[in-house]
C-alpha positions as CSV (number, residue, x, y, z in Angstrom):
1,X,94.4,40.9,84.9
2,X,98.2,40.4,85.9
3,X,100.9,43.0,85.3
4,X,104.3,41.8,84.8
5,X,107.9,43.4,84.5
6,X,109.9,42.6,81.7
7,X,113.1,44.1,81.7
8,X,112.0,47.5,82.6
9,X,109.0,47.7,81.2
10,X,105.3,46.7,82.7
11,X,103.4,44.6,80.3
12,X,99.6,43.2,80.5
13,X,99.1,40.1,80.3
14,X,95.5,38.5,80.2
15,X,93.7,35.7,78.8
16,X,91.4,36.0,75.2
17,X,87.6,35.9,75.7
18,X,86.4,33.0,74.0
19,X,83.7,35.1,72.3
20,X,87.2,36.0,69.8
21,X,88.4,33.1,68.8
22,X,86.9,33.3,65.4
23,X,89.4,36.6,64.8
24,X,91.8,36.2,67.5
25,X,94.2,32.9,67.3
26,X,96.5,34.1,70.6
27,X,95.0,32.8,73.8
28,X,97.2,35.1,76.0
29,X,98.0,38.7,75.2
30,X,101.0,40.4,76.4
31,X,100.9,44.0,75.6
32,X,103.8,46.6,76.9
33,X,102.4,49.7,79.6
34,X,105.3,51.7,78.3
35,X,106.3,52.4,81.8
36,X,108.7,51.2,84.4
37,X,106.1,53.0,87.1
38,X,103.9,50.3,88.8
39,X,101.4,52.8,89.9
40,X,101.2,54.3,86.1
41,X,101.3,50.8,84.7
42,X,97.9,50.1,87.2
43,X,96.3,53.2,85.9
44,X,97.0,51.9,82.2
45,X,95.9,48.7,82.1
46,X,91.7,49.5,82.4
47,X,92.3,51.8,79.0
48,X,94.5,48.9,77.1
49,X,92.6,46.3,77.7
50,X,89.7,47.8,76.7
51,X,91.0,49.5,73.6
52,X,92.1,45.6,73.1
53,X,88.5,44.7,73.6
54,X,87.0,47.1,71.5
55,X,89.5,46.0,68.8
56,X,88.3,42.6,69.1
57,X,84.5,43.8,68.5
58,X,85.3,45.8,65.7
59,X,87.1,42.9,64.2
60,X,84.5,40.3,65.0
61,X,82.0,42.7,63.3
62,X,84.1,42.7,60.3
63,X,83.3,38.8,60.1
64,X,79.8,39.1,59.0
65,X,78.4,38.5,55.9
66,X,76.5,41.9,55.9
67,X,78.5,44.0,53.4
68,X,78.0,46.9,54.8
69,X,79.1,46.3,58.7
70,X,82.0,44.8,57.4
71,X,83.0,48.0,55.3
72,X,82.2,50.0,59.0
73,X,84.5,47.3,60.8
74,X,87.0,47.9,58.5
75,X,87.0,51.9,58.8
76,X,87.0,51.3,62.1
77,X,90.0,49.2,62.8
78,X,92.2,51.2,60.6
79,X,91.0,54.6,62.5
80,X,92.3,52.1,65.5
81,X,95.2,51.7,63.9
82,X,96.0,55.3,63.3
83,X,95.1,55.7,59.4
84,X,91.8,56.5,57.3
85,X,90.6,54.2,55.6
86,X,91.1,54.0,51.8
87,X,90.1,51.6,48.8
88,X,92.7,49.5,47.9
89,X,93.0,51.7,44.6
90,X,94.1,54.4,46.5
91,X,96.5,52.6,48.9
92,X,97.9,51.2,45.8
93,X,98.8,55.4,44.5
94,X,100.3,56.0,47.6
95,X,103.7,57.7,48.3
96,X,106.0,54.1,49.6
97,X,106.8,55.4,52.4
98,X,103.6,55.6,53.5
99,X,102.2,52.5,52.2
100,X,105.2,50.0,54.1
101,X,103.7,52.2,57.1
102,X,100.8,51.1,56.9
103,X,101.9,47.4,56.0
104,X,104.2,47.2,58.6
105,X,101.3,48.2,61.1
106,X,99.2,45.0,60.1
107,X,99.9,42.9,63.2
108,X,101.5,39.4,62.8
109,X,101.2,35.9,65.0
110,X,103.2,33.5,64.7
111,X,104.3,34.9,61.6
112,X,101.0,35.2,59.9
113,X,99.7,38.7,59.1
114,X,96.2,39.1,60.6
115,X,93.7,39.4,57.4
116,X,91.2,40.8,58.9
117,X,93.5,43.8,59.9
118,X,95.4,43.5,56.3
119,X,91.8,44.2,54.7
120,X,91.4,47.1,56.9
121,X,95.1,49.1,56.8
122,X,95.4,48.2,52.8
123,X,91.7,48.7,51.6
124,X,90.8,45.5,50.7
125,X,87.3,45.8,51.9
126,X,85.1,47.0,49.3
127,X,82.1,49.7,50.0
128,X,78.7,48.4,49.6
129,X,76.5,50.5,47.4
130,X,73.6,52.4,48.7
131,X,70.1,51.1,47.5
132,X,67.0,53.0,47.6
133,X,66.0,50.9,50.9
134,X,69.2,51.4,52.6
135,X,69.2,55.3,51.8
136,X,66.0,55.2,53.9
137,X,67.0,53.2,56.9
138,X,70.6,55.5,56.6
139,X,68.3,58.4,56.3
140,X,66.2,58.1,59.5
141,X,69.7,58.8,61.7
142,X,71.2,61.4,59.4
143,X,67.8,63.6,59.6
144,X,67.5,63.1,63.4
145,X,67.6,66.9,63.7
146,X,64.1,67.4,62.2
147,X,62.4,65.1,64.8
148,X,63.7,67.0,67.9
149,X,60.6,67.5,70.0
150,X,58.4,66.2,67.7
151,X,55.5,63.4,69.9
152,X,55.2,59.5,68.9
153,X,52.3,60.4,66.7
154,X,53.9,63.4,65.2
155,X,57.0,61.2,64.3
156,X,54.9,58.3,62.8
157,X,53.5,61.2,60.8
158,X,56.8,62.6,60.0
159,X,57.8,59.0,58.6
160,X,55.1,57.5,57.0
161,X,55.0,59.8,53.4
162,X,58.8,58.8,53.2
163,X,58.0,55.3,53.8
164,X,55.3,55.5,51.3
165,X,57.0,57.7,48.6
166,X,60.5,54.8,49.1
167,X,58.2,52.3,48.8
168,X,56.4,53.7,45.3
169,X,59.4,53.9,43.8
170,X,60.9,50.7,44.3
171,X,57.6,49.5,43.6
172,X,58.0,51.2,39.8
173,X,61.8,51.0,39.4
174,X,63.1,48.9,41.7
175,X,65.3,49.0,44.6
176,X,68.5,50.6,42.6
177,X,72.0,51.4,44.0
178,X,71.6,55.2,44.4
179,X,74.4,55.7,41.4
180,X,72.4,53.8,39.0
181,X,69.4,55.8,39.2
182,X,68.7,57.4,35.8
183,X,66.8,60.2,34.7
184,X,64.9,57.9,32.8
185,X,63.9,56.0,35.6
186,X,63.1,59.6,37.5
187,X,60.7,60.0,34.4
188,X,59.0,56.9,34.5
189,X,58.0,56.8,38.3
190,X,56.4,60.4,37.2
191,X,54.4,59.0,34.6
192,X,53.3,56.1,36.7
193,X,51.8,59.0,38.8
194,X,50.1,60.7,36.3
195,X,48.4,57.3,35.2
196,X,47.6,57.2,38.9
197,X,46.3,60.4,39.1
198,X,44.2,59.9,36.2
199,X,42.7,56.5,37.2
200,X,41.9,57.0,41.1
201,X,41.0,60.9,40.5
202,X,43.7,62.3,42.3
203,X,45.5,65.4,42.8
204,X,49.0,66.7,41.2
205,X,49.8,67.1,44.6
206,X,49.8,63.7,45.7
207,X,52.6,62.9,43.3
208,X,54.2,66.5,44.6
209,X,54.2,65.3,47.8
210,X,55.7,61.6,46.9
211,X,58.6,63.3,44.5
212,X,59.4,65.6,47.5
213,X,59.6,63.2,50.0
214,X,61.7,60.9,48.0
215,X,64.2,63.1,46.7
216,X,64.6,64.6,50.7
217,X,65.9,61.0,51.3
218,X,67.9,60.7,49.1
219,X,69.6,64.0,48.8
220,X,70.2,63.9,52.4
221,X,71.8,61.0,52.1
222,X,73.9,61.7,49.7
223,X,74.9,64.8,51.2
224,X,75.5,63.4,54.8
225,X,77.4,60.5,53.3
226,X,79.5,62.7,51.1
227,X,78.6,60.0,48.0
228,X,79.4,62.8,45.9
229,X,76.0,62.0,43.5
230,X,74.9,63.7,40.9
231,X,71.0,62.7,41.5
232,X,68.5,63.4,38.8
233,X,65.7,65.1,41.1
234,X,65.4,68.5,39.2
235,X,62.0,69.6,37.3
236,X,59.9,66.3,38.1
237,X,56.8,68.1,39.8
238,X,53.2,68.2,38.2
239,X,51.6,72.0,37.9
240,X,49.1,71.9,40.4
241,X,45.4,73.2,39.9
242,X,44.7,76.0,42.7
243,X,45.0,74.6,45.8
244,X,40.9,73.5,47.2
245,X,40.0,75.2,50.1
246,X,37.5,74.0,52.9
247,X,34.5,75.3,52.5
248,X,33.1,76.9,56.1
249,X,30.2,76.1,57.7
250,X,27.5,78.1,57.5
251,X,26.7,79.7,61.2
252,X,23.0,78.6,60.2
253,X,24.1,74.8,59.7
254,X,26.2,75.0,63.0
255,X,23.1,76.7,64.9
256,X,20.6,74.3,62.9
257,X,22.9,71.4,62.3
258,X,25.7,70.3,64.0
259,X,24.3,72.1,67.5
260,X,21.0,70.7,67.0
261,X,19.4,68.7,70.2
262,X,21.1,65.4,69.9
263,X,22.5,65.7,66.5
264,X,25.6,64.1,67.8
265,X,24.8,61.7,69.7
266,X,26.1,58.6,68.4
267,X,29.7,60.5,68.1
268,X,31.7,59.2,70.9
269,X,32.1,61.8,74.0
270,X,35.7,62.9,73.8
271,X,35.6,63.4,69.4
272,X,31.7,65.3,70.9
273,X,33.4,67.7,72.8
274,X,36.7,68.2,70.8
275,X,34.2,69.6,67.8
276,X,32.6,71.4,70.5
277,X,35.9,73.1,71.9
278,X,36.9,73.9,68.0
279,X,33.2,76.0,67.4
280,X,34.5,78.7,69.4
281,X,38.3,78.4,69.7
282,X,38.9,77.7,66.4
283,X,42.1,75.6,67.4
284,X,42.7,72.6,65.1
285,X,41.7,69.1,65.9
286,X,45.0,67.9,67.1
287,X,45.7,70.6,69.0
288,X,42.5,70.0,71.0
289,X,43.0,66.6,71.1
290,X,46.9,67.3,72.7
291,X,45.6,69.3,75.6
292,X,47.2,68.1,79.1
293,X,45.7,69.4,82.6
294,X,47.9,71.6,82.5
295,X,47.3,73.4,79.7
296,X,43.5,73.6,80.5
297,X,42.9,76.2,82.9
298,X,39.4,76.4,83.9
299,X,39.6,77.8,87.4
300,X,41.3,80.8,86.2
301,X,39.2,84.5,86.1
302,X,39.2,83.5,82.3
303,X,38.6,79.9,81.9
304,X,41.0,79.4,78.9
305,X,42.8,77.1,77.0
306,X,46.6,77.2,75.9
307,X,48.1,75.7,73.1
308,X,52.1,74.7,73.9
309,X,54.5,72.4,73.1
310,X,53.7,69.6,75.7
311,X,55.6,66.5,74.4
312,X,54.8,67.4,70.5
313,X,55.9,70.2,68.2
314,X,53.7,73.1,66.9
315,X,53.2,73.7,63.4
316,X,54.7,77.2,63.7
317,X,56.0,79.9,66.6
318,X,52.5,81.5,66.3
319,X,50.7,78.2,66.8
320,X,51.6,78.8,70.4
321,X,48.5,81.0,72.4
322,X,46.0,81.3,75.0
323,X,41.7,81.6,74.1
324,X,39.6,81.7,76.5
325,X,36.7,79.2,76.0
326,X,33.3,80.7,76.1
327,X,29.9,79.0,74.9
328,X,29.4,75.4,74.3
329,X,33.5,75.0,74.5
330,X,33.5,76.3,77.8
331,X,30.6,73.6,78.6
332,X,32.4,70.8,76.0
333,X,35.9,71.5,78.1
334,X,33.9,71.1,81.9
335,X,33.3,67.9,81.1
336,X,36.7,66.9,80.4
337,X,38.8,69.1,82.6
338,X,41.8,66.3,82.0
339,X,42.0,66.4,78.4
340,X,41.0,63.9,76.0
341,X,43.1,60.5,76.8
342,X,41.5,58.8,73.4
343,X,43.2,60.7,70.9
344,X,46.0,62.4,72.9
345,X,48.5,61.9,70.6
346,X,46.9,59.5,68.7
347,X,45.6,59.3,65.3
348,X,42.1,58.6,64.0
349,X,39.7,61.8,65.5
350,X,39.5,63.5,62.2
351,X,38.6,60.2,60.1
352,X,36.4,59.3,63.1
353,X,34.4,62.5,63.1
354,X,33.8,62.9,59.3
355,X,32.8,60.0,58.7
356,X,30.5,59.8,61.4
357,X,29.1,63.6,60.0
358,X,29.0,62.5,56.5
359,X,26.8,59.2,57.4
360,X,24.4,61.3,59.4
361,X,23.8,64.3,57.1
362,X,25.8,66.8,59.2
363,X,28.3,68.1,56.2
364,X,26.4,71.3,54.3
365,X,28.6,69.9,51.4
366,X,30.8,67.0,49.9
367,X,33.4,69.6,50.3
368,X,33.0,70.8,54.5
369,X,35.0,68.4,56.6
370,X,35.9,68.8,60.6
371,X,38.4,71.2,59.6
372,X,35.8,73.8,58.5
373,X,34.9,74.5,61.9
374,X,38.4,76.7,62.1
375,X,37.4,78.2,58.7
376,X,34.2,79.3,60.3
377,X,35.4,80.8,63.3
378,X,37.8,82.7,61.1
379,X,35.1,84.2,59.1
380,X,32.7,84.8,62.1
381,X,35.6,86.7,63.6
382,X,36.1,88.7,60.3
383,X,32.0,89.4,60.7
384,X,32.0,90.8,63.4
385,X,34.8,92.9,62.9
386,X,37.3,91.6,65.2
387,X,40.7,93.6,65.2
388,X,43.2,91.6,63.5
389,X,45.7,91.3,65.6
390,X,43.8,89.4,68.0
391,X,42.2,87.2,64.5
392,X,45.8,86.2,63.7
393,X,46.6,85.3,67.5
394,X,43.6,83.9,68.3
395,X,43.9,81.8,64.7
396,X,48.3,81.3,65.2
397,X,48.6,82.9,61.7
398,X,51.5,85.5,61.4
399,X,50.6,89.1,61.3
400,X,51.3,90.5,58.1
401,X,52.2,93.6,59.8
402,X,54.9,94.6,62.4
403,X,53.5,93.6,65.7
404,X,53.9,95.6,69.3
405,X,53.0,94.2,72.6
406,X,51.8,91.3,73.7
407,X,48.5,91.5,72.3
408,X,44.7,91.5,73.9
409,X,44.1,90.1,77.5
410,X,42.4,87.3,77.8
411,X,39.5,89.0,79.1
412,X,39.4,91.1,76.3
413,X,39.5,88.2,74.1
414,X,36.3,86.5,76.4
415,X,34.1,90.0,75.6
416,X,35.1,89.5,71.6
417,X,34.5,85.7,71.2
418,X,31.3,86.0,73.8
419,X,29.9,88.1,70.6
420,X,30.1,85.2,68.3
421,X,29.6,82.3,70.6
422,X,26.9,79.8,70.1
């Protein structure tokens, strides 16, 4: 980099990277400091040059074919250049002052206005429309707030009914500039799920679910991208049935069943001991299954368990508890004081465990799945007349009442659960 005073001014003076030559026909730039100061001129020269730099990038990204870089290139080298962007339409309406301004601030060479730069300052550079599958790749930066904490699994999760409910639609309708999509098309993707429904015996909710998901896309996309859309997402959904409940088990099937001498053998050991830990803790599967060492506490006075937001989210503020582990969870837990590495975080124990209950007998109906295990625990609770306070905590459900305190010790929870343990 070489600094050189002409007149009384310090100008830089460097050579072009050959990476611009595409959008850049100078091979030496001399660009004024605006100072007569050596020392200042020093000091400016980092921040010019690489204001020229960035310039150049924003310009050689405005080269590509892809429509919609080019429209960012462009709104970014006139921010560069001190303006907003506007369609050409606009620039056009402009008060004439204003518009030679921003002519006159499209850089020459050699006589020749840069066009790349003339697109930019006089909106010649049209904006790409926003397709169904663009509003999802858009939408996966724009909703970044609602993934904060949430684990690799619980992402994948997060993402896949979006992906799924983007991909049904385009599937049906097609992939359709989000200003083209009609209420008639809105309409026919719902009867495609009602056909659905009706052929593959599903529920309402299914289509619910897809409806909801898609219209969060795009909403948010259109909101966050100020398109300005007047979406037709309004009074789609199906009237659900009443919502099916799982079944408990029975504590006789659980005692006569599941518990059974060697009933689960041929279930591998850590899903064994995860259904193990859920017969008297009642926790969910994954939140078994997310257990770190140091949420396992088994030395303690109370050997106990605590569910906490270790590299995942909970499903709600109340989600997060101790329970101390008594009976064949306490014995389950010994055996893996380190948690359970095969399904930390990972998906497949629920499928893994029904299945292998359904093929061996071990459901009391079509309707019980690994699930009713916390549904049990609930209603052995409520059995044995458990205050229910320490049901809600010990379940993470929301008292219905004001709450005081902190709630029961942990070794008051132990005498309670010890009455219900198998």
């Amino acid at each position: 980099m070489t600094l050189k005073k002409i007149g009384k001014t310090y100008h830089l003076r460097r050579r072009v990277p050959k990476r611009f030559a595409a959008i850049e026909p100078r091979e030496l730039v001399s660009q004024s400091l605006h100072t007569d100061s050596e020392q200042l001129a020093k000091l400016k020269a980092d921040a010019a040059w690489a204001e020229l730099i960035e310039g150049w990038e924003a310009r050689l990204a405005g080269d590509t074919d892809d429509a919609e870089r080019r429209f960012e290139a462009a709104r970014e080298l006139a921010e560069r250049r001190g303006f907003r962007y506007l369609p050409v339409a606009k620039v056009t309406s402009l008060p004439e002052t204003d518009l030679l301004e921003r002519i006159e601030a499209v850089p020459e060479h050699k006589g020749e206005p840069n066009m790349a730069e003339a697109a930019a300052l006089l909106g010649g550079v049209s904006e790409p429309p926003v397709t169904v599958s663009r509003a999802l790749a858009l939408y996966w930066g724009l909703a970044k707030d609602k993934t904060l904490g949430k684990s690799e699994d619980q992402l994948r999760r997060w993402e896949n009914p979006r992906k799924k409910a983007v991909a049904n639609f385009i599937a049906v309708v097609g992939d359709k500039p989000l200003p083209e999509i009609t209420g008639d098309d809105m309409l026919t993707f719902r009867d495609w799920w009602i056909d659905r429904i009706a052929d593959e015996d599903l529920t309402p909710n299914s289509a619910n679910k897809d409806l909801i998901h898609l219209g969060d896309v795009l909403k948010t996309v259109n909101r966050m991208k100020r398109l300005g859309l007047v979406l037709p997402l309004s009074d789609l959904s199906l009237k659900e049935g009443e919502a099916a409940k799982r079944p408990p088990f029975s504590v006789a099937w659980i005692r006569d069943h599941l518990l059974k001498p060697g009933a689960l053998d041929g279930l591998n050991e850590e899903a064994r001991a995860i259904l193990l830990v859920m017969v008297n803790t009642g926790c969910r599967p994954s939140e078994i299954a997310a257990l770190t060492p140091e949420t396992i506490h088994l030395s303690a006075n109370v050997p106990h368990i605590s569910i906490e937001p270790v590299g995942r989210q909970l499903k709600s503020r109340r989600a997060r508890r101790k329970i101390a582990l008594t009976g064949v969870s306490l014995e389950a837990m010994r055996r893996f004081p380190n948690g359970f590495p095969r399904y930390r975080d990972k998906s497949g124990l629920s499928g893994a465990v029904n299945k292998f209950l359904r093929e061996n007998g071990l459901l009391e109906t079509d309707s019980h799945s690994l699930y009713s295990l916390r549904h049990s625990f609930e209603d052995r609770l409520m059995a044995a007349k458990v205050d229910e306070r320490l049901r809600r905590d010990l379940m993470g459900h929301r008292l219905t009442r004001e709450e005081y305190g902190d709630g029961a010790s942990l070794a008051h929870q132990q005498e309670e659960l010890l009455r219900i343990a198998f």
